[in-house]
Backbone as a printed PyTorch tensor [residue, N CA C, xyz], in Angstrom:
tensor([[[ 51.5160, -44.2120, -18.2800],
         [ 52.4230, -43.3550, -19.0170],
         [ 51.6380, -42.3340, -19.8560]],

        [[ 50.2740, -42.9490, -20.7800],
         [ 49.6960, -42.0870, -21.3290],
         [ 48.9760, -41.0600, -20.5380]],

        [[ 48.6460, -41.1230, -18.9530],
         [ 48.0630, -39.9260, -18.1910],
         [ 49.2910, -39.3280, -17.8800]],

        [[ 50.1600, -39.7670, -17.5210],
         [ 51.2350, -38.5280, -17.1810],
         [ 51.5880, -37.4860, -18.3180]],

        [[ 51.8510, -38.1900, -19.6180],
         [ 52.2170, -37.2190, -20.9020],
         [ 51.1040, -36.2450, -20.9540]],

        [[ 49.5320, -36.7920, -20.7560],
         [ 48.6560, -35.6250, -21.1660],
         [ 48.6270, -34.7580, -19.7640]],

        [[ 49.2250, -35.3120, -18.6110],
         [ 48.7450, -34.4000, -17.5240],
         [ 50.0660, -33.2830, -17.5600]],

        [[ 51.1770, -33.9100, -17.8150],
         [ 52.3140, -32.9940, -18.3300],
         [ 51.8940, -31.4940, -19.3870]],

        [[ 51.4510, -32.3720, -20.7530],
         [ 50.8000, -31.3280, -21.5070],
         [ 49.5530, -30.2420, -21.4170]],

        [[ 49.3390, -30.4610, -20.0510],
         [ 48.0530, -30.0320, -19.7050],
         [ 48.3870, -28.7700, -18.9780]],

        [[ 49.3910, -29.3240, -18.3500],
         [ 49.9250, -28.0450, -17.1210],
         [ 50.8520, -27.1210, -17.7750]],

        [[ 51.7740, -27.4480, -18.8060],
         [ 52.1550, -26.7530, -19.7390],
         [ 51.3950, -25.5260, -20.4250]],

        [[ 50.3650, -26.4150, -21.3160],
         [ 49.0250, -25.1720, -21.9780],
         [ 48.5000, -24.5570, -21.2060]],

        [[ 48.4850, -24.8470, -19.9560],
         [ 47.4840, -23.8600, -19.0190],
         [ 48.6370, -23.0230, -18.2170]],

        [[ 49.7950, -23.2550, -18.3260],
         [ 50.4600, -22.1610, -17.6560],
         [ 51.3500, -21.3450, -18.7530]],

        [[ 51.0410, -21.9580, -19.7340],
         [ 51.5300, -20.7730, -21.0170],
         [ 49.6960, -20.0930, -21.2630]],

        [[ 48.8520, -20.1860, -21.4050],
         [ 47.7130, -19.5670, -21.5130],
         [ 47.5090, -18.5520, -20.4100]],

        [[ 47.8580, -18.6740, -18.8970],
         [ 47.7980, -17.7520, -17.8790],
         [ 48.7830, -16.6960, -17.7430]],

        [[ 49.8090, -16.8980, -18.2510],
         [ 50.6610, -15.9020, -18.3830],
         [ 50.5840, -14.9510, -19.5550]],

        [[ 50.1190, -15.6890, -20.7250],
         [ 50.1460, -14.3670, -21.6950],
         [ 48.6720, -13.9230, -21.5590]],

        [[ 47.7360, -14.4060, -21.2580],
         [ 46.2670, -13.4210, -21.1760],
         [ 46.8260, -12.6120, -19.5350]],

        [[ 47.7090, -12.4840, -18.5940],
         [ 47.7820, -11.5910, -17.6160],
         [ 48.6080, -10.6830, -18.5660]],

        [[ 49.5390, -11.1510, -19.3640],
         [ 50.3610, -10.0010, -19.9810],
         [ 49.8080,  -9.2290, -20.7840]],

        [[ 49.1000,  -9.5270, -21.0350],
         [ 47.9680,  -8.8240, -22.5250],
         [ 47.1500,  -8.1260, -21.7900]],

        [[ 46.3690,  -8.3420, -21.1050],
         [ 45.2210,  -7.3610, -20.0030],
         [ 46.0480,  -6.4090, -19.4170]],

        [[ 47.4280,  -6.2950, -19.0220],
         [ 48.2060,  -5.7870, -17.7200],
         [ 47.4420,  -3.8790, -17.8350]],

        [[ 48.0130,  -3.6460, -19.5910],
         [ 48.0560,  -2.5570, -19.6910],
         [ 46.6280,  -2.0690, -20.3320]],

        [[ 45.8420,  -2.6430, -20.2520],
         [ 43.9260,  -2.5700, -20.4500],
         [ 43.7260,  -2.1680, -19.2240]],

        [[ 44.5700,  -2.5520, -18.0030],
         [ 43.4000,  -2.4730, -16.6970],
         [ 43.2940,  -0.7100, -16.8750]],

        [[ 44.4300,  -0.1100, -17.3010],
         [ 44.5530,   1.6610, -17.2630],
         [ 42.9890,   2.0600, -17.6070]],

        [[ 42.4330,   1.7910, -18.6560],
         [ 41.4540,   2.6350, -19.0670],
         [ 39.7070,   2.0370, -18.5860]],

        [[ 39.6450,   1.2460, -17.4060],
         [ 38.4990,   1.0360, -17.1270],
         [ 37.6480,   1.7700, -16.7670]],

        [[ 38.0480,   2.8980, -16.0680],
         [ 37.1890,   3.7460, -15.3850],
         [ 37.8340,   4.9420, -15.2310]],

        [[ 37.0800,   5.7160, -15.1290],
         [ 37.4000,   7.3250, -15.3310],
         [ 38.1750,   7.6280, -13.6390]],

        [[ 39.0270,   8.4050, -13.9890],
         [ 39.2620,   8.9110, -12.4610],
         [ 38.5180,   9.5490, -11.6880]],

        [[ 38.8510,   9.4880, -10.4750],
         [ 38.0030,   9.5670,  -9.7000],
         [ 38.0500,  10.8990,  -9.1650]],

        [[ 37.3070,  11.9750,  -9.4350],
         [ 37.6540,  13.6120,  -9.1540],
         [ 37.5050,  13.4920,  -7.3930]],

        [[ 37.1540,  13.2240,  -6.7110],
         [ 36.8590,  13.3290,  -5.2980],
         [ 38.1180,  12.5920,  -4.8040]],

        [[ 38.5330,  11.2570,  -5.5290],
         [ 39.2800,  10.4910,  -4.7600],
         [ 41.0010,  11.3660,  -4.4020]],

        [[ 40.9800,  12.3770,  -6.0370],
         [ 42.0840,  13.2530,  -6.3660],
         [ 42.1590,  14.1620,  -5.3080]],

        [[ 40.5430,  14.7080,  -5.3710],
         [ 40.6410,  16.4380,  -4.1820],
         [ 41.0540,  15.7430,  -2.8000]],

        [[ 40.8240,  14.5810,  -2.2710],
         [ 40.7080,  13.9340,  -0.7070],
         [ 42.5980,  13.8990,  -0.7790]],

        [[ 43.3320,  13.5250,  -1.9330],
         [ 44.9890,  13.4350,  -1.9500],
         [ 45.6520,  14.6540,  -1.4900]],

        [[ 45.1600,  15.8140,  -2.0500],
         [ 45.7110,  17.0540,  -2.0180],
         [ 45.5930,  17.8560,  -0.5350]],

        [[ 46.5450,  18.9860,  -0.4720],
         [ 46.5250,  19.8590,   0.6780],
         [ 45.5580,  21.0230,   0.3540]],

        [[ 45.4550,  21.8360,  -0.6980],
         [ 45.0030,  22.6760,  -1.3230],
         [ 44.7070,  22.6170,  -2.4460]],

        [[ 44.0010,  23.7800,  -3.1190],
         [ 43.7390,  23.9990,  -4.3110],
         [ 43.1410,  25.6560,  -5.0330]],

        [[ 43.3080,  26.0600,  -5.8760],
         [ 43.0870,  27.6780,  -6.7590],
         [ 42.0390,  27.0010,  -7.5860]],

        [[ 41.0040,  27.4600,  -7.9730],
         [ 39.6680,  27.0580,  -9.1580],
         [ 40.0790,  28.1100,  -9.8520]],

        [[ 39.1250,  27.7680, -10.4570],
         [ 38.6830,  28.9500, -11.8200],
         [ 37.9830,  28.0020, -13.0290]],

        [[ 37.4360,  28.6140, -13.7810],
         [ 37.1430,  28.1640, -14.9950],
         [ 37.9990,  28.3880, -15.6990]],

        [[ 37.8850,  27.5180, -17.3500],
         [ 38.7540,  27.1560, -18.6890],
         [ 38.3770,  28.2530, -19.5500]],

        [[ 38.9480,  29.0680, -19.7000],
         [ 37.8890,  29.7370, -21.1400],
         [ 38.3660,  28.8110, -22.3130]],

        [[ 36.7470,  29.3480, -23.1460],
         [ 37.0550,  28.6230, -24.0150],
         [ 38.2900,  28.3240, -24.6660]],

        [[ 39.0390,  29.1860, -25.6430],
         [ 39.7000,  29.0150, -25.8970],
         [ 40.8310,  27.4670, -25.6700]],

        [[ 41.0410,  27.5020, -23.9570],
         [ 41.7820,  26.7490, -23.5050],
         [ 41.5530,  24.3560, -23.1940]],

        [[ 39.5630,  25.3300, -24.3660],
         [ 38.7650,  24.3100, -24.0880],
         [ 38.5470,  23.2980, -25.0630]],

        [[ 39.0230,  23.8130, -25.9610],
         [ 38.7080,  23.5170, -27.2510],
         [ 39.3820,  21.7420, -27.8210]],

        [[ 40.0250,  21.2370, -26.9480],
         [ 40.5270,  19.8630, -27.2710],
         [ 39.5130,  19.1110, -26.7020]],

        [[ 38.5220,  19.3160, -25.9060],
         [ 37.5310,  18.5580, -24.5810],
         [ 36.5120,  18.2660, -25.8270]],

        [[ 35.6620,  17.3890, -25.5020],
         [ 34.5420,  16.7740, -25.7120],
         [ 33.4010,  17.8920, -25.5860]],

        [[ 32.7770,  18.2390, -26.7300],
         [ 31.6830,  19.1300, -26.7920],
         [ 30.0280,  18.8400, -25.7630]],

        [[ 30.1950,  18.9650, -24.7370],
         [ 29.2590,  18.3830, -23.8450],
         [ 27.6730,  18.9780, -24.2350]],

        [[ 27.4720,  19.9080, -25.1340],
         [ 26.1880,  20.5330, -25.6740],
         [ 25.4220,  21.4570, -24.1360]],

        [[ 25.3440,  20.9020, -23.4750],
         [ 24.5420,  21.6790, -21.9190],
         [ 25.0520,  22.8340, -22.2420]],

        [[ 26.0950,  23.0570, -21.5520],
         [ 27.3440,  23.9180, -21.2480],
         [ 28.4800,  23.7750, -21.8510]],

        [[ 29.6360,  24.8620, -21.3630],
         [ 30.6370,  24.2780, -21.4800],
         [ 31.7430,  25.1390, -20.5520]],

        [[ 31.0310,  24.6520, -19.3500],
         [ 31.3720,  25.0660, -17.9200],
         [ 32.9100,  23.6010, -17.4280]],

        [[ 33.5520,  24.2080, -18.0400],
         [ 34.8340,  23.8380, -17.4330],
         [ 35.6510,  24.5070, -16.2560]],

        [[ 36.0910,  23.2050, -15.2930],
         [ 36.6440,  24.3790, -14.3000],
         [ 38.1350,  23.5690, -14.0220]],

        [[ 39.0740,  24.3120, -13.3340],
         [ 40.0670,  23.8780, -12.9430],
         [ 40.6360,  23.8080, -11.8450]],

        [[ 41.3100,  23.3420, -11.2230],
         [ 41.7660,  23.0790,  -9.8790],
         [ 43.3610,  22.9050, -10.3160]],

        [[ 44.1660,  23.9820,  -9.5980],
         [ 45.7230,  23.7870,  -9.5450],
         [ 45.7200,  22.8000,  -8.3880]],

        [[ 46.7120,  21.4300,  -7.9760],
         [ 46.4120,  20.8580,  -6.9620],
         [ 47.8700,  21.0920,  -6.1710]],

        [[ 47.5120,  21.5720,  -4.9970],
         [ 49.0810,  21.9590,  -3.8600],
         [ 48.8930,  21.0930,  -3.0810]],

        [[ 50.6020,  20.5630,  -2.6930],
         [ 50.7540,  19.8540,  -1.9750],
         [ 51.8240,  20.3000,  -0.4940]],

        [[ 51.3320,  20.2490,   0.9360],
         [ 52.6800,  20.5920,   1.5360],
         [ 53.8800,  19.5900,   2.1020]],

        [[ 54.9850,  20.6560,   2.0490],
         [ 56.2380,  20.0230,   2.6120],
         [ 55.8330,  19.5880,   4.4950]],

        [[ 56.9560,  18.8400,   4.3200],
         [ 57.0940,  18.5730,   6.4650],
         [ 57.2610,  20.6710,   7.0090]],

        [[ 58.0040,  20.9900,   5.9100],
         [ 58.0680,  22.2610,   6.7360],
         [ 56.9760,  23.0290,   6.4280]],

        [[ 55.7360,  22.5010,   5.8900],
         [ 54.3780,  23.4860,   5.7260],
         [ 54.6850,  24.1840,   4.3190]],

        [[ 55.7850,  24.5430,   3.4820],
         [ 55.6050,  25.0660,   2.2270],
         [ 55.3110,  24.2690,   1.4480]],

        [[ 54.2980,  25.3710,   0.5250],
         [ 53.4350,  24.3020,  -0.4850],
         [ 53.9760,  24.5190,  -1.7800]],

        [[ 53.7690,  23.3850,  -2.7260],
         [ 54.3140,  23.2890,  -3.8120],
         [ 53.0720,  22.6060,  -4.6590]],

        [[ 53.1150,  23.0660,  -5.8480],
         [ 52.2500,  22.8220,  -6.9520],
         [ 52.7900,  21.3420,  -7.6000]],

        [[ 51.3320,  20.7050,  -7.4900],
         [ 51.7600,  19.0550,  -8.3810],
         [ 51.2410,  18.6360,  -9.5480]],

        [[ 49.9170,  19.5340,  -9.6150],
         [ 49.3910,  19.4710, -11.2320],
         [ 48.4090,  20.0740, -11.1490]],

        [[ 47.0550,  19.6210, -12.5160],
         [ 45.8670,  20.6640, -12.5700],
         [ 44.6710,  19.3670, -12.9570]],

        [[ 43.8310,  19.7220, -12.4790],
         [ 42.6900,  18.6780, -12.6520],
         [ 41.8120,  19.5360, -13.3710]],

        [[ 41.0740,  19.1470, -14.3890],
         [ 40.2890,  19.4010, -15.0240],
         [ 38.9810,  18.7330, -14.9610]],

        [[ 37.3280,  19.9150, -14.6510],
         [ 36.2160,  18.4790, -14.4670],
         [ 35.6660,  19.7610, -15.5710]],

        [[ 34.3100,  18.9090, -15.6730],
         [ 32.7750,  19.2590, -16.0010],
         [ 31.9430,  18.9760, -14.9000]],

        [[ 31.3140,  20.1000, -15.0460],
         [ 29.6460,  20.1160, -14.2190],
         [ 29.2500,  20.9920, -14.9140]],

        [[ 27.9370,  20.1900, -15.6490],
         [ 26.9040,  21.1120, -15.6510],
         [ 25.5220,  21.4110, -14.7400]],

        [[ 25.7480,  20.6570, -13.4300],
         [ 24.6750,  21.1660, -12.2930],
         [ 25.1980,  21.8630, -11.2190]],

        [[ 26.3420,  21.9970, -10.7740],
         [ 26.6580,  23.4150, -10.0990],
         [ 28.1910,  23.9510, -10.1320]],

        [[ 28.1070,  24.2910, -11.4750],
         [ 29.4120,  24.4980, -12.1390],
         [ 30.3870,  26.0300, -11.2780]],

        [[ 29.2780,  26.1310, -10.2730],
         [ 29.9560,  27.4600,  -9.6850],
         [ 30.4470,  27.4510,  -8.3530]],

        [[ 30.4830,  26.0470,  -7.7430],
         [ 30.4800,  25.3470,  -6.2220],
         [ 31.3850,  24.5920,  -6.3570]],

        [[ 32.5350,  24.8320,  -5.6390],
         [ 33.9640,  24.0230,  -5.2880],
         [ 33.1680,  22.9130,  -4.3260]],

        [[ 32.6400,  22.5030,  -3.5610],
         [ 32.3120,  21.5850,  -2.6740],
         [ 31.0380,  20.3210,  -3.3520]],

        [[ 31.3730,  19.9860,  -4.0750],
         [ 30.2930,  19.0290,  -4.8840],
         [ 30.5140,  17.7720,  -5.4830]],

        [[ 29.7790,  16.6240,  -5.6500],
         [ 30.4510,  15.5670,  -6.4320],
         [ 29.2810,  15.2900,  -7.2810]],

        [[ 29.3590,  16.1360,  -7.9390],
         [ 28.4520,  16.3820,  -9.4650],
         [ 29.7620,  16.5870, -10.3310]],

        [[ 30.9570,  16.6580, -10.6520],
         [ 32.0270,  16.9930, -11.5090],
         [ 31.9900,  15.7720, -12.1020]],

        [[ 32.5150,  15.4320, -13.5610],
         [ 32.8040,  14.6520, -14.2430],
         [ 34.3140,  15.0280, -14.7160]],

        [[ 35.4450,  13.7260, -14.5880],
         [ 37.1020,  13.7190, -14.6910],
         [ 36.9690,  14.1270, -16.3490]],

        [[ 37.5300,  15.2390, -16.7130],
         [ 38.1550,  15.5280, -17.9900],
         [ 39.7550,  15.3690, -18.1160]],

        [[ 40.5420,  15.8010, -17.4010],
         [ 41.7250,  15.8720, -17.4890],
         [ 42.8050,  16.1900, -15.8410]],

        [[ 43.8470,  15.6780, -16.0800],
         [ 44.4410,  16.0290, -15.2520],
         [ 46.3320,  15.5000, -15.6400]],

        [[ 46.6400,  16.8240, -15.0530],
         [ 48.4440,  16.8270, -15.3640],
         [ 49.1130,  16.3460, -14.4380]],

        [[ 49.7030,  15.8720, -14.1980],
         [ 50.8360,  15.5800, -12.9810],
         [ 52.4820,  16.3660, -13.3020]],

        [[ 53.1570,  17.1410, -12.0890],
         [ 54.3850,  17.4340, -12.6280],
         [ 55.2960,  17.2200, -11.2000]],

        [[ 54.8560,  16.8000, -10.6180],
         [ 55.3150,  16.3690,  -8.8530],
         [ 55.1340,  15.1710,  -8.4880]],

        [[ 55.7610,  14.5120,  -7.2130],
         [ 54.9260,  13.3860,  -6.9130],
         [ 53.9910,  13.8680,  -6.1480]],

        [[ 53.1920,  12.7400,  -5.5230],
         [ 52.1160,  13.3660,  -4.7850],
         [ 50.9680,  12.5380,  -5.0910]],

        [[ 50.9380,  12.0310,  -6.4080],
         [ 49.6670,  11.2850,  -6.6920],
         [ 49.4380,  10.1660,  -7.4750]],

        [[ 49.2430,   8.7400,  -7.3650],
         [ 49.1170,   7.9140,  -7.9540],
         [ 47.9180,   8.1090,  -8.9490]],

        [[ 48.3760,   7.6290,  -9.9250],
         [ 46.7760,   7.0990, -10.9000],
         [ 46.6600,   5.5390, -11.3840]],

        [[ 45.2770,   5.1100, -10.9490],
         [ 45.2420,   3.8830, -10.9640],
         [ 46.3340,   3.2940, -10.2410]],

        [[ 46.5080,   3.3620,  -8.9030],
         [ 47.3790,   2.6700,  -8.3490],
         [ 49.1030,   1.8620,  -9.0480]],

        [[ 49.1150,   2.7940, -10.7480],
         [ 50.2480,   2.1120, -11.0860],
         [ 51.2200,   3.7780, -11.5740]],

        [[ 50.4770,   4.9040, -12.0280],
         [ 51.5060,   5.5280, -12.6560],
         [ 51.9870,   6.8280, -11.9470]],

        [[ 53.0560,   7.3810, -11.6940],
         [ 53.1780,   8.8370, -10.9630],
         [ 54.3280,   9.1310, -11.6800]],

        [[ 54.4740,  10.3990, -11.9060],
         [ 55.7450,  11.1550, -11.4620],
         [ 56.8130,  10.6770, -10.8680]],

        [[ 57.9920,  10.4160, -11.2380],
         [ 59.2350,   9.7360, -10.7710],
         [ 59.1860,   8.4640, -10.9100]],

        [[ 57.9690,   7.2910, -11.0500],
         [ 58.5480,   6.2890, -11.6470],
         [ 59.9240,   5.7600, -13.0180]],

        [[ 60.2640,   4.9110, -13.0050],
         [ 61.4690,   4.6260, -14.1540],
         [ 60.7500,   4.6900, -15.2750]],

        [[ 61.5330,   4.9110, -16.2700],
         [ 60.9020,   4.6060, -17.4320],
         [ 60.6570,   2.9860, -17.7460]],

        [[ 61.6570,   2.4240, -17.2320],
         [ 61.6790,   0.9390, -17.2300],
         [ 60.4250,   0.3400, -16.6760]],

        [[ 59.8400,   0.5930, -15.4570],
         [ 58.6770,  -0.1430, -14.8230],
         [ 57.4110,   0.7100, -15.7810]],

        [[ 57.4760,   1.2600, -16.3840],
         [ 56.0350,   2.2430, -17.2730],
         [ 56.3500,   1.2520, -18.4530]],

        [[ 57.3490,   1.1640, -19.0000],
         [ 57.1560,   0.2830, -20.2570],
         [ 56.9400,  -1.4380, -19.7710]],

        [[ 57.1260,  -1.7130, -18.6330],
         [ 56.6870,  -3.1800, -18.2160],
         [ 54.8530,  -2.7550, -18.1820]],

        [[ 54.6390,  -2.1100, -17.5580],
         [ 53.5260,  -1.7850, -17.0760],
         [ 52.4980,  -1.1640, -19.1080]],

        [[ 53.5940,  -0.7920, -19.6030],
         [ 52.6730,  -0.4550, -21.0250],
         [ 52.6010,  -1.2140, -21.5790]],

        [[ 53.5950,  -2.1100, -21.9860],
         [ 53.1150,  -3.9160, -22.4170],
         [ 53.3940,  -3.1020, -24.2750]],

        [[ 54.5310,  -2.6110, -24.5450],
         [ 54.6380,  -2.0540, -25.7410],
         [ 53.1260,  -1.3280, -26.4400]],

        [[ 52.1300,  -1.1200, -25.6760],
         [ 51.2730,  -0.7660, -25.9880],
         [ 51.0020,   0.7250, -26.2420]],

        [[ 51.8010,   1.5690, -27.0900],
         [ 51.9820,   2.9200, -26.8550],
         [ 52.7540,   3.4980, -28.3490]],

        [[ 52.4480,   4.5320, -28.2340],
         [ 52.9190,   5.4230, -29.4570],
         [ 54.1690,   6.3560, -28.7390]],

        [[ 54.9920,   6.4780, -29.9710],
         [ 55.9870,   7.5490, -29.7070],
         [ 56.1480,   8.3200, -30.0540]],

        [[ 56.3640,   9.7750, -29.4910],
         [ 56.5290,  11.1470, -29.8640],
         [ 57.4300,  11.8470, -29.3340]],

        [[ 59.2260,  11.5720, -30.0030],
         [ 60.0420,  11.9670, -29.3650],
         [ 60.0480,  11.8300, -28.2920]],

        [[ 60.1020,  12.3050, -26.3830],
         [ 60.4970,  12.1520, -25.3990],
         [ 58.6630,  11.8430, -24.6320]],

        [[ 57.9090,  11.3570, -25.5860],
         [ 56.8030,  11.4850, -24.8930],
         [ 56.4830,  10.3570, -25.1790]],

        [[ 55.6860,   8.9760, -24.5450],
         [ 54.9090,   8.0160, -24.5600],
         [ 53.2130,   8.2220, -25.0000]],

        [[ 52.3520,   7.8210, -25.8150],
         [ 50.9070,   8.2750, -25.6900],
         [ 50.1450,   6.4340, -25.6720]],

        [[ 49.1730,   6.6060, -24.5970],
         [ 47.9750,   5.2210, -25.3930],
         [ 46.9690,   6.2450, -25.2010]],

        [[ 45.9800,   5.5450, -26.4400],
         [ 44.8600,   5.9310, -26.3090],
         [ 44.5100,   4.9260, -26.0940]],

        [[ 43.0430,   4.6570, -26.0560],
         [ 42.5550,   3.4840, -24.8980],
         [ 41.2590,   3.8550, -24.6470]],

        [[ 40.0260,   3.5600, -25.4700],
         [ 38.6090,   3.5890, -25.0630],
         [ 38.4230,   5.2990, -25.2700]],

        [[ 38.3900,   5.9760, -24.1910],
         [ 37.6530,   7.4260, -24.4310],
         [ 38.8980,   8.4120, -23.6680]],

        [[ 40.1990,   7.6270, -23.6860],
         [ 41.1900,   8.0390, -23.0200],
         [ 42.2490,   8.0740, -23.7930]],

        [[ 42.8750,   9.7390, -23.3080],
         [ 44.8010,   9.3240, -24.0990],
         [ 45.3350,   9.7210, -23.0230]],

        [[ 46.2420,   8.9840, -22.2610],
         [ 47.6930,   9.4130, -21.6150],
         [ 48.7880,   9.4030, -22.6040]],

        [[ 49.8490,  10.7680, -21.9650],
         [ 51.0980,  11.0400, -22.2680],
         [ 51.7890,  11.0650, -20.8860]],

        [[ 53.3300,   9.8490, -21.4630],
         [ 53.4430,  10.4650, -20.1710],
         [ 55.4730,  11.2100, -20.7040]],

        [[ 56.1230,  12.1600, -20.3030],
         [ 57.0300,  12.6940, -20.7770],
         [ 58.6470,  12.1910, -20.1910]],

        [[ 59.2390,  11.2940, -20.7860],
         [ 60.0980,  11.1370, -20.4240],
         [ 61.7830,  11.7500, -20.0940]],

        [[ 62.1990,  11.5980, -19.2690],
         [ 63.9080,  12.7830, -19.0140],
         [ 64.4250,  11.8470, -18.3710]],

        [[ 65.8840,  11.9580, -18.7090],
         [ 66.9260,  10.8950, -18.0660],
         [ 66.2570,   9.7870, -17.3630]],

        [[ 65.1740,   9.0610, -18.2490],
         [ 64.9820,   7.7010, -17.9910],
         [ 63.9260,   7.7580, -16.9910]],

        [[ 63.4650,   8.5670, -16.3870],
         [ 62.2260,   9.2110, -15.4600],
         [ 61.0800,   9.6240, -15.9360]],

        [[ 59.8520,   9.0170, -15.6030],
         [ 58.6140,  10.1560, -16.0950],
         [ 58.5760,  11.5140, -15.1370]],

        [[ 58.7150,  12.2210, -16.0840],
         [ 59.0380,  14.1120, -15.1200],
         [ 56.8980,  14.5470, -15.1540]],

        [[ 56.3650,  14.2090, -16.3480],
         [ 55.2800,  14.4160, -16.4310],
         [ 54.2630,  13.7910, -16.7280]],

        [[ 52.9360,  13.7930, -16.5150],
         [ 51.9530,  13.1220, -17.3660],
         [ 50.5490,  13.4340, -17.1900]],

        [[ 49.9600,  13.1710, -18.5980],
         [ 48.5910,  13.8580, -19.0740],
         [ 47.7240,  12.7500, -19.1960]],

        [[ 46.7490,  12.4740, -18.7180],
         [ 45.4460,  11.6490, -18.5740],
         [ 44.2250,  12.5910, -18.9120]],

        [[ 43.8250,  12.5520, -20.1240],
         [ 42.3040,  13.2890, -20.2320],
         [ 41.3520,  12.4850, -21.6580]],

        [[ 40.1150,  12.8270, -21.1810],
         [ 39.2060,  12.8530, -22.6630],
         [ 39.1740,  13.9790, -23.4460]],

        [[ 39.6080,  13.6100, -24.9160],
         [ 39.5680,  14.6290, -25.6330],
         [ 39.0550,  13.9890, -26.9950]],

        [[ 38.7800,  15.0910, -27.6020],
         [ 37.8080,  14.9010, -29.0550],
         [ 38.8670,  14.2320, -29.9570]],

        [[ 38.0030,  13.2640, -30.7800],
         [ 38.6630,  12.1580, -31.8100],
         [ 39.6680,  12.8420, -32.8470]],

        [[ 38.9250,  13.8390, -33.4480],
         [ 39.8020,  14.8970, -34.2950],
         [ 40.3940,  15.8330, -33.9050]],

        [[ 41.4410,  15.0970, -32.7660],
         [ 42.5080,  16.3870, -32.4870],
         [ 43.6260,  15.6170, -32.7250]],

        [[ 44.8870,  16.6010, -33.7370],
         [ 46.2810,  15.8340, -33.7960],
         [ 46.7650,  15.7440, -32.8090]],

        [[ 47.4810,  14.3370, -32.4310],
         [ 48.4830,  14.2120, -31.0850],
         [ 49.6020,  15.2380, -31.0110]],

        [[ 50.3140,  15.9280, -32.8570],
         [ 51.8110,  16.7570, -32.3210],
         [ 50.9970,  17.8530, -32.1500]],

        [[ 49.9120,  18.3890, -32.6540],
         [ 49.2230,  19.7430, -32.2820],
         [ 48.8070,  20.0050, -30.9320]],

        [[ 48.0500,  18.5850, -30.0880],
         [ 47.9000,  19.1830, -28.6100],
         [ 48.9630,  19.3290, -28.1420]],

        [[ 49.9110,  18.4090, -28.3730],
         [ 51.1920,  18.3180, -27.3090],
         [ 51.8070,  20.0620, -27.2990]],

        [[ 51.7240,  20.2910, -28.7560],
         [ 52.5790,  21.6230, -28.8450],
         [ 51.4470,  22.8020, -27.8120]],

        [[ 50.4400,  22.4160, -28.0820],
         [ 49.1840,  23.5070, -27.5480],
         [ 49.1130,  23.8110, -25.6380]],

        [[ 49.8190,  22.5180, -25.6920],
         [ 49.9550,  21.9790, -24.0860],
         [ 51.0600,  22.6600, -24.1890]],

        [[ 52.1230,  23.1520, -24.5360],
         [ 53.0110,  23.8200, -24.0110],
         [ 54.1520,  22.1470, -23.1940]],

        [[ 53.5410,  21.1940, -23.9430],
         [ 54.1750,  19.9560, -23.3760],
         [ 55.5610,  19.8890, -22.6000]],

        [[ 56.2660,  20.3790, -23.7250],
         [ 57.7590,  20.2730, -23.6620],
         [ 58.3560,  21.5510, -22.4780]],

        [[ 57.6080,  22.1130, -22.0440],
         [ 57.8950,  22.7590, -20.6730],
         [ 58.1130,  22.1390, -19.8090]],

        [[ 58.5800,  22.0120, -18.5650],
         [ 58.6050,  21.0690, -17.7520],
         [ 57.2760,  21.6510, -16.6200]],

        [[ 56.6570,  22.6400, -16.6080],
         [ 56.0430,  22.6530, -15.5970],
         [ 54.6720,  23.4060, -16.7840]],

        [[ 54.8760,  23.5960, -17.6410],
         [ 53.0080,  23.5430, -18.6550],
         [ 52.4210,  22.2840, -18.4020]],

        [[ 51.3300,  23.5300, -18.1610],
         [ 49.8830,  22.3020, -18.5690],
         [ 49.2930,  22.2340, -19.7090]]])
């Protein structure tokens, strides 16, 4: 009788211990690793470059080399061949900051306003708001119609409408920037600003 009670209590503690350390990690797995700029360009149909001027640069991480920012609008096509715009990726290179064909870029930022692209295999465009807050584990700040975590060297936003994420922002940006000042700087509340 006394091995059954402790083998009872045993399987109990260990299946209340496995469930809340998976619930607690769920929304940590987001910020392990930087995205993957190549894995993004291989998703897409097309793309427009250019560089950031400064100006537009000024929330990013002061990299000292340079400050050779470039951008990529990312297009995607329809079955009928018309293309449509799904967001903007943002890298750094400072070894050949002038060459679209390279995997010297480092992930600064990137917008989503289409589907078209998973991040980290959990978040896109048109998911519910319901499966993003399972998936955020209350782990998140609120800003009117917008969700934010920061998270290691990372902040996502992602923008909520009739219960849908319509948008969302994944980038590194400098410690001393206000969250309502980028959002406004981002032109956030547009539905199609970056």
């Amino acid at each position: 009788m006394k091995f059954l009670l402790c083998a009872l209590l045993f399987l109990c503690f260990s299946f209340g211990e496995n469930f809340v350390t998976e619930d607690v990690n769920y929304s940590q797995q987001f910020f392990l690793t930087d995205i993957d700029v190549q894995l993004i360009k291989s998703k897409i149909d097309g793309v427009t470059t250019g560089f950031i001027p400064k100006s537009k640069s000024k929330f990013f991480p002061d990299k000292k080399k340079n400050q050779y920012y470039s951008g990529y609008y990312l297009i995607k096509k329809r079955k009928d061949l018309t293309s449509y715009l799904i967001g903007k990726l943002i890298v750094y290179d400072s070894i050949n900051p002038k060459i679209y064909k390279k995997t010297t870029e480092e992930f600064i930022e990137i917008t989503l306003i289409d589907k078209g692209i998973t991040l980290y295999d959990k978040f896109e465009v048109g998911m519910s708001q319901e499966k993003l807050l399972k998936i955020l584990n209350n782990n998140y700040h609120k800003h009117g119609n917008t969700l934010e975590i920061h998270e290691n060297k990372f902040r996502a936003f992602f923008q909520i409408k009739d219960d849908v994420v319509v948008k969302i922002k994944v980038g590194i940006y400098r410690d001393d920037i206000n969250t309502e000042k980028m959002l406004r700087e981002f032109n956030w509340d547009v539905q199609d600003g970056f």
